[in-house]
LOLUM-874248 format. One record per residue (C-alpha): residue number from 1; x, y, z. Coordinates in nm, 3 decimals. Layout:
N
  nr      xx      yy      zz
 NUM       X       Y       Z
...
//
This chain:
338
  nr      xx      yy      zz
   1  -1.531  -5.860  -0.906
   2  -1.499  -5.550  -0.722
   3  -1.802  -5.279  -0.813
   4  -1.620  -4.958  -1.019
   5  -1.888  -4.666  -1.066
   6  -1.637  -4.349  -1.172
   7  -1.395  -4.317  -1.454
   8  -1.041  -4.349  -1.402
   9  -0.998  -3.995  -1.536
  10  -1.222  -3.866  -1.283
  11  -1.052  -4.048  -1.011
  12  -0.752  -3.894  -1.170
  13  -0.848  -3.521  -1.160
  14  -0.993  -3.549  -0.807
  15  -0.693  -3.689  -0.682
  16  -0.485  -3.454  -0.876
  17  -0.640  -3.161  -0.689
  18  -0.622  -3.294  -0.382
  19  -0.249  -3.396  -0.436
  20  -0.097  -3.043  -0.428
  21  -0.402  -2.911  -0.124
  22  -0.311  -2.796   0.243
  23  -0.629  -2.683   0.336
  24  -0.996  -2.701   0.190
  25  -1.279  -2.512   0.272
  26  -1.625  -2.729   0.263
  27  -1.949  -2.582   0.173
  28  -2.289  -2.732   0.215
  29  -2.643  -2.568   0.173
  30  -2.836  -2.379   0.411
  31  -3.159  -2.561   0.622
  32  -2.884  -2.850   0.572
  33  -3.073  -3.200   0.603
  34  -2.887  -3.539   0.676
  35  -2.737  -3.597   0.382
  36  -2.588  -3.215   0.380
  37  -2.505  -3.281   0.702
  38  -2.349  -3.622   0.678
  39  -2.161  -3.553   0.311
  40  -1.962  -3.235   0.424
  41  -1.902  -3.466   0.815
  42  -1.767  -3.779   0.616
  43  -1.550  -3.542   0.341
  44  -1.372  -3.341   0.643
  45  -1.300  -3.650   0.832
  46  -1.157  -3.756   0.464
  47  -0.934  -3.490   0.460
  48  -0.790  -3.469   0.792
  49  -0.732  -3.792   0.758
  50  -0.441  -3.768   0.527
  51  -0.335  -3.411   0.706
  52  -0.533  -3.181   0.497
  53  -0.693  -2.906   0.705
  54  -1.023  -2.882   0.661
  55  -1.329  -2.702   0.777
  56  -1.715  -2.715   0.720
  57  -1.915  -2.373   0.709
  58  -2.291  -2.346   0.692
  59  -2.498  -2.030   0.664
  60  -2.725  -2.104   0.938
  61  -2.747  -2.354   1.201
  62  -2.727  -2.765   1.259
  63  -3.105  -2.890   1.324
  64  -3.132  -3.032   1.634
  65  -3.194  -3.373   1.518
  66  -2.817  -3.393   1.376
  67  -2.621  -3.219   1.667
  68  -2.529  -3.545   1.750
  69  -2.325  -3.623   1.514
  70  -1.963  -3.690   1.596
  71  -1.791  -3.366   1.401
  72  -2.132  -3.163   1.374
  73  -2.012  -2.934   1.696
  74  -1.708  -2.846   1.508
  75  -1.897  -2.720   1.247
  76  -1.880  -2.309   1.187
  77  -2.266  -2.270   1.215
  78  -2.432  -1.942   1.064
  79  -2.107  -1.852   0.897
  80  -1.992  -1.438   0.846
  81  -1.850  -1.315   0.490
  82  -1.537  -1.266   0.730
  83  -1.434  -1.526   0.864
  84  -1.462  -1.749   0.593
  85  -1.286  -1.473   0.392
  86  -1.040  -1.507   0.657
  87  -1.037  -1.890   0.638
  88  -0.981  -1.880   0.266
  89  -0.680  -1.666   0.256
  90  -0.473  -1.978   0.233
  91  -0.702  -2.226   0.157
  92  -0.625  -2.456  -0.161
  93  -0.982  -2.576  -0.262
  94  -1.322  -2.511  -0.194
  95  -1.569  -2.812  -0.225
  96  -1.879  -2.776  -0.205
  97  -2.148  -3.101  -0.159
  98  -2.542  -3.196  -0.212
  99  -2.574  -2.836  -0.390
 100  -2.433  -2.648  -0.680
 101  -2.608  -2.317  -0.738
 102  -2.490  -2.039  -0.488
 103  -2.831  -1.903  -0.386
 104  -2.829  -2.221  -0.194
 105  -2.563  -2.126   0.087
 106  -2.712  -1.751   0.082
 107  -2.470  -1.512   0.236
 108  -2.159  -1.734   0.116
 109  -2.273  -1.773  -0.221
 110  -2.083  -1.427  -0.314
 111  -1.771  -1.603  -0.236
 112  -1.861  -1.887  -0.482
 113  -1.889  -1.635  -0.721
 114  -1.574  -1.437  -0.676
 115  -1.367  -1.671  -0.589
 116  -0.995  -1.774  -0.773
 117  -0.964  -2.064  -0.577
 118  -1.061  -2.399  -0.739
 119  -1.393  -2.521  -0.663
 120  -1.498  -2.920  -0.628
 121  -1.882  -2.978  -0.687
 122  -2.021  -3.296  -0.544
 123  -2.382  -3.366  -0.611
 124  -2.660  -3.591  -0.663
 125  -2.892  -3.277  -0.802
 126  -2.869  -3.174  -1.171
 127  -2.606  -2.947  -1.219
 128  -2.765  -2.560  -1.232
 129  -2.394  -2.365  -1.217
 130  -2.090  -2.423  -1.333
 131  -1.747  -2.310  -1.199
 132  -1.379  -2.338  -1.260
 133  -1.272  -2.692  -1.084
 134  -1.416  -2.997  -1.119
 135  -1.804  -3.106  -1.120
 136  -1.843  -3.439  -0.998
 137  -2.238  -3.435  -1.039
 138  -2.475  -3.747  -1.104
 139  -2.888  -3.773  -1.039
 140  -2.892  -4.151  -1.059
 141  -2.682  -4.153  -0.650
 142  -2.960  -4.195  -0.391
 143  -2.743  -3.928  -0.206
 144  -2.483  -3.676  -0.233
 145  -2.312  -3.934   0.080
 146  -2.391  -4.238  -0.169
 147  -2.151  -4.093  -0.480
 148  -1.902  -3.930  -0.190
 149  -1.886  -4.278  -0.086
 150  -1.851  -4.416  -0.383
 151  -1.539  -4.127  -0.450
 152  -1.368  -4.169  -0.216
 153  -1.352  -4.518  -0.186
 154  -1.217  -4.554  -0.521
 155  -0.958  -4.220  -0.468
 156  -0.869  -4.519  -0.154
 157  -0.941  -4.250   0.116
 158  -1.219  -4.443   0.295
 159  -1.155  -4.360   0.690
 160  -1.252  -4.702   0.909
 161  -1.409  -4.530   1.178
 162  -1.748  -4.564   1.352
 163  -1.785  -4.144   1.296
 164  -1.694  -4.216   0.919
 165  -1.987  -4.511   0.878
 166  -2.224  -4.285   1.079
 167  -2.188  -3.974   0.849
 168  -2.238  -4.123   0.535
 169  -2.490  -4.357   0.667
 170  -2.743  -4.069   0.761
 171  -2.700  -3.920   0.436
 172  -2.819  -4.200   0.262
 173  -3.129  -4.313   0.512
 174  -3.211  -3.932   0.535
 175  -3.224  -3.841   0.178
 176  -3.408  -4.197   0.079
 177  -3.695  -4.172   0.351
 178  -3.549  -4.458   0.511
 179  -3.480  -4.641   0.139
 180  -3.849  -4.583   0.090
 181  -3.747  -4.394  -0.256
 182  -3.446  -4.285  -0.467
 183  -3.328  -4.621  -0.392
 184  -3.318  -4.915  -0.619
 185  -2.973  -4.917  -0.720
 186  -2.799  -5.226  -0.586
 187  -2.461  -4.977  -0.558
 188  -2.679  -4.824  -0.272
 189  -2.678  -5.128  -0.055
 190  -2.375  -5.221  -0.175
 191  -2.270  -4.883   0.014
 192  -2.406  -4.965   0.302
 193  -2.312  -5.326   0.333
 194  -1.949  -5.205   0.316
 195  -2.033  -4.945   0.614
 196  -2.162  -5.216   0.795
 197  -1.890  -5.402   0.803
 198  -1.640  -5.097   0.890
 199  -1.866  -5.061   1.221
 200  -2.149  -4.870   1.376
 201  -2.480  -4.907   1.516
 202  -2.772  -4.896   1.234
 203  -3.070  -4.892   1.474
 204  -2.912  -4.603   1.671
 205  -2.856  -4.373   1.398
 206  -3.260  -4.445   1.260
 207  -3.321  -4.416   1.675
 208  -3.125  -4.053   1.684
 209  -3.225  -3.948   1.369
 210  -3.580  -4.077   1.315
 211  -3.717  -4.106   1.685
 212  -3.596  -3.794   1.906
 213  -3.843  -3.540   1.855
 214  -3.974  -3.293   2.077
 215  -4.360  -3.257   2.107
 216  -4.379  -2.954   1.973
 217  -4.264  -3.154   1.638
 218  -4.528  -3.449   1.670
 219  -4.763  -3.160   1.766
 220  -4.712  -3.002   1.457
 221  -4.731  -3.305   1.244
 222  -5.069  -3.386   1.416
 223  -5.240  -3.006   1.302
 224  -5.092  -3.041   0.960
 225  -5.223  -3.393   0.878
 226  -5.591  -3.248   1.062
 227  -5.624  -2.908   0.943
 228  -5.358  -2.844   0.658
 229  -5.420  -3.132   0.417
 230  -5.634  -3.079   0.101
 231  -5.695  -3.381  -0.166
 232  -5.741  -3.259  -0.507
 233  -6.031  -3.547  -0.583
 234  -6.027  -3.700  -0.908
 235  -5.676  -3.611  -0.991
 236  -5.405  -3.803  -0.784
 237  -5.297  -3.486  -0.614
 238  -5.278  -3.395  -0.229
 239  -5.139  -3.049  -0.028
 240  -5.031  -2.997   0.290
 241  -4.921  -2.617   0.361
 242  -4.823  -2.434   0.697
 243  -4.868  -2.073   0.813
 244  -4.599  -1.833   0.965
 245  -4.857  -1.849   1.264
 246  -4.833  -2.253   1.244
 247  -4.466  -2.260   1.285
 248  -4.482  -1.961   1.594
 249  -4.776  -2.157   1.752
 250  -4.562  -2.429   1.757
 251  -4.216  -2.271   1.844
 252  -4.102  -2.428   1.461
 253  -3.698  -2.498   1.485
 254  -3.494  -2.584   1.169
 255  -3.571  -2.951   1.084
 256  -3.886  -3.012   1.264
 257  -4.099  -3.044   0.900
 258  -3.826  -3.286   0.754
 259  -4.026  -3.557   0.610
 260  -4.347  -3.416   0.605
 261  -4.436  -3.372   0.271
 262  -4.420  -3.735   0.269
 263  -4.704  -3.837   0.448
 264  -4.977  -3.739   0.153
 265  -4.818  -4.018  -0.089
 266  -4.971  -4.290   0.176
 267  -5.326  -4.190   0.036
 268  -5.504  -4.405  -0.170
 269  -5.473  -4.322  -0.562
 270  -5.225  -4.007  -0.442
 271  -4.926  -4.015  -0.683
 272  -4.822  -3.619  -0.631
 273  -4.819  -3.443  -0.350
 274  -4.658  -3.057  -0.213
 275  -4.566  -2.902   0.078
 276  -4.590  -2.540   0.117
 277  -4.463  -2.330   0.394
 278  -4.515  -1.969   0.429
 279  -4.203  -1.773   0.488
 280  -4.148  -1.354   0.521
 281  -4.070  -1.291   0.162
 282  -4.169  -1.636  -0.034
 283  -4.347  -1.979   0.000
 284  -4.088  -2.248   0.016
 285  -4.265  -2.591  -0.158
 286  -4.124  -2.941  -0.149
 287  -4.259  -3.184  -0.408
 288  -4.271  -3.552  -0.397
 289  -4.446  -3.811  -0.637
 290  -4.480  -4.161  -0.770
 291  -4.410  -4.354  -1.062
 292  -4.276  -4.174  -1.353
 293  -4.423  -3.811  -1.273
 294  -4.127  -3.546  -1.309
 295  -4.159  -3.338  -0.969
 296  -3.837  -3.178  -1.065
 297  -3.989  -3.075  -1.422
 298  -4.270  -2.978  -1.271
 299  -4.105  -2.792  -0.990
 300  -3.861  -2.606  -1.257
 301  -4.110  -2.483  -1.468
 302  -4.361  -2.306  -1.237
 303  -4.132  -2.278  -0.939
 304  -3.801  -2.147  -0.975
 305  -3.688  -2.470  -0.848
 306  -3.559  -2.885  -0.955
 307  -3.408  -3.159  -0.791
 308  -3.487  -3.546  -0.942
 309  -3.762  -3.720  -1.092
 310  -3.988  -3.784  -0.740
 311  -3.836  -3.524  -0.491
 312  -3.785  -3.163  -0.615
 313  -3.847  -2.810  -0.482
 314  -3.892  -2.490  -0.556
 315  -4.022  -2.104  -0.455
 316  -4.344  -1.917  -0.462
 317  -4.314  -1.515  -0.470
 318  -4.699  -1.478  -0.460
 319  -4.875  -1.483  -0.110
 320  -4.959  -1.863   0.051
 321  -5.327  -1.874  -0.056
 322  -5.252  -1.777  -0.409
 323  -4.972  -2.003  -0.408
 324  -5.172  -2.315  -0.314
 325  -5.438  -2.172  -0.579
 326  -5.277  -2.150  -0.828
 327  -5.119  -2.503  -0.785
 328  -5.416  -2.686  -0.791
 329  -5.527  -2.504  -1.109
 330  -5.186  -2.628  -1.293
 331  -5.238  -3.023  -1.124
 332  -5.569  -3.023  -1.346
 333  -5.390  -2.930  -1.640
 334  -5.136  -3.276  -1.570
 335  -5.475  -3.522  -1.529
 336  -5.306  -3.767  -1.816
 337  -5.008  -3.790  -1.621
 338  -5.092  -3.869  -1.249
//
């Protein structure tokens, strides 16, 4: 029996939108990762597909580590209030995917906020906004590309192509750590199976994505693990952090710290673990954990942030050392629960 995951009304309402659209704008978040990356690739090669213009903004820039992506240089990188002003003019729908709260796409957010247009949410991230359109929004997806998938194939608007496999693909491996988490759904390799059999190469995406650093990134990775870990003993905790002088020392570009905040959870009797990275006006922290701590509860209560159950982030407005301070006060106040 064939696998059904959506509603039929849902189906219904997406297709309904679509039905009467000429041209959609799509929206994904800033610092955009793989699955950013791959969602808003594989929805634009959705819509031109069936002759619906379509075009993919992003406040700043591609990270290196994606710009080979088939679609990616067509991508309006660090995108002016202007010309996607301009763009919307006679746009239809605006659809935005892996985010759903507009501090997330920074300049553009205003326009998500003004807008008259229709808006189409599509997200694996509990829903934070709300706007007038439809919110197609669900935590248990390993991916924003895993539920896009999943939409489109039963809205029958699939594209067979190798560029199609490929951008959903990386969304998936990205946002899983290589299935290592956020992944025990058997309608996650049941995605992939069916990708598989449309056509690309698996071991060159995980080669392009996963193994085409410069060594200024491995450099990096080698200085955090030596001089910016700290294990909070006797509590199942670990930090790693970075300075604004760490990322100039080593010439930091968007995406070189993707994964990073990973590494701690290999540690013996480590079930939660942070990243912290000092920015100009805030400390950006990425949480990950194990088992059945609530990173994203955590991450929402003290940090202006969320996400899911073992991967969340969030903000710090204090300075870096009183960040990191104050977090390993509030890990000894969780000792029952890691």
């Amino acid at each position: 029996m064939e696998l059904r995951v959506f509603e039929e009304n849902i189906i219904r309402e997406f297709e309904g939108y679509l039905k009467g659209a000429n041209k959609v704008a799509v929206f994904t978040h800033m610092n955009p990762d793989g699955d950013a990356i791959g969602s808003a690739l594989a929805f634009d090669l959705a819509m031109k597909n069936i002759d619906i213009e379509s075009k993919v903004f992003i406040a700043n820039e591609v990270p290196d580590a994606l710009k080979w992506m088939q679609g990616a240089e067509s991508i309006h990188v660090n995108a002016k209030l202007t010309d996607v002003k301009e763009y919307l003019e006679d746009a239809d729908i605006i659809v935005c995917l892996d985010f759903n709260e507009p501090g997330r796409v920074d300049q553009l957010g205003t326009i998500l906020k003004e807008t008259k247009l229709p808006i189409i949410v599509i997200d694996h991230h509990p829903q934070v906004a709300s706007y007038k359109g439809l919110l197609i929004a669900d935590t248990s997806y390993s991916s924003t590309a895993e539920l896009l998938y999943w939409l489109l194939k039963e809205s029958n608007l699939v594209v067979r192509s190798m560029a199609f496999a490929e951008s959903v693909y990386t969304g998936i491996v990205t946002d899983t750590g290589s299935f290592a988490y956020n992944s025990s759904s058997p309608k996650t390799f049941k995605a992939v199976a069916d990708l598989l059999e449309i056509g690309f190469d698996k071991d060159r995406v995980t080669d392009l994505v996963f193994q085409q650093f410069d060594a200024n990134r491995i450099r990096l990775l080698g200085h955090l693990l030596v001089n910016r870990l700290e294990v909070i003993e006797g509590y199942g905790a670990a930090y790693t952090y970075l300075t604004k002088e760490d990322l100039n020392r080593f010439n930091y570009k968007a995406g070189d710290t993707e994964g990073f905040v990973n590494y701690p959870l290999s540690i013996k009797g480590v079930t939660f673990t942070a990243f912290f990275i000092e920015n100009d006006d805030h400390v950006k922290i990425s949480f990950r954990s194990k088992g059945s701590f609530p990173a994203n509860e955590f991450s929402s209560k003290y940090y202006h942030g969320g996400g899911h159950l073992n991967a969340a982030g969030g903000r710090s407005y204090e300075p870096l050392y009183e960040t990191m301070e104050g977090f390993e006060k509030l890990v000894k106040q969780f000792t029952n629960e890691l």
